[in-house]
C-alpha positions, 0 to 999 in steps of 0.5 A, a space after each residue: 408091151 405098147 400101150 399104145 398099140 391098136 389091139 390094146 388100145 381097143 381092148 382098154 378102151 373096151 375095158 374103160 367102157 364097160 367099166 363106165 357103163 357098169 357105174 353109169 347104169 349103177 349111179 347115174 341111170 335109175 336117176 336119169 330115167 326117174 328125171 326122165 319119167 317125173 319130165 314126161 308125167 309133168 308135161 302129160 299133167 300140164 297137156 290135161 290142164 291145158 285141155 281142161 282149160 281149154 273144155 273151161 273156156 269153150 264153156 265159158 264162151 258158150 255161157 257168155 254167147 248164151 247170156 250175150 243172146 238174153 241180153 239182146 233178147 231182154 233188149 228186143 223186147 224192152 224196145 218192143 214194150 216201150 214202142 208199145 207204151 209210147 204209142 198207147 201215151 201218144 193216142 192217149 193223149 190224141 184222144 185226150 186232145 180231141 175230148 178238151 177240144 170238144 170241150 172248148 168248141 162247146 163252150 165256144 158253141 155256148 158262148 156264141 149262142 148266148 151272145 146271140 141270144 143276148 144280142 137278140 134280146 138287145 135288138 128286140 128292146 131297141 126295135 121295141 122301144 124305136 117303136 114305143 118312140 115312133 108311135 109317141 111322136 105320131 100320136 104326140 102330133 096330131 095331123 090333119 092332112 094326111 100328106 103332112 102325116 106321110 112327110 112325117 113319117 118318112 122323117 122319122 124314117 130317115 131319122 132312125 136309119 141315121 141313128 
């Protein structure tokens, strides 16, 4: 017999075949198929964490969008708050301004009006004792002629415009 003949060597090779996979389903093939499934379970649990991380950052981007819009709200309305008070101070301290101002014009009023009273008062006493003086100096001087009376007079005159 040949061993090497085709028909044998197709019926051995059929035999070592058969054999091999008789000791391959026995051994070897529960343990790939589990290695296999334990695979496919590992990467449909890591597909579902992968997509609850992924639903976990959608709602984290939303939260964080929705705490970003409450900040810029908060902010809009804090500038709107402190452009209110800064024109409340700025008027407050116009009208402050205005009532020192009234004030200062009515004491300004005031001061005015008693220098003038003052220098009123200080005119009346000059004309009255010029008068007291003139009235001592022509009747201190008796005149008999009226045209010395008259030269006297426009001396006393002159006299009081120079002074």
């Amino acid at each position: 017999m040949n061993l090497f003949h085709p028909e044998t060597l197709v019926f051995w090779t059929t035999l070592f075949f058969l054999i091999f996979l008789i000791l391959f389903k026995k051994y070897a093939w529960k343990p790939i198929l589990k290695i296999v499934e334990d695979r496919e379970k590992s990467i449909e649990e890591a597909l579902l964490e992968a997509e609850k991380a992924k639903e976990e950052m959608a709602k984290l981007k939303a939260e964080n969008q929705k705490i970003l819009n409450e900040a810029r709200a908060e902010r809009d309305q804090m500038l709107k708050e402190a452009k209110v008070l800064k024109e409340q101070i700025i008027a407050q301290a116009k009208e402050e301004a205005q009532i020192e101002a009234s004030k200062e014009i009515e004491k300004a009023k005031q001061v005015i009006e008693s220098e003038k009273q003052a220098a009123i008062k200080e005119l009346k006493n000059q004309v009255s004792e010029l008068s007291i003086e003139m009235a001592e100096k022509v009747l201190g001087q008796e005149l008999k002629d009226k045209d010395e009376q008259l030269k006297y007079i426009e001396k006393l005159v002159s006299d009081i415009k120079l002074n």
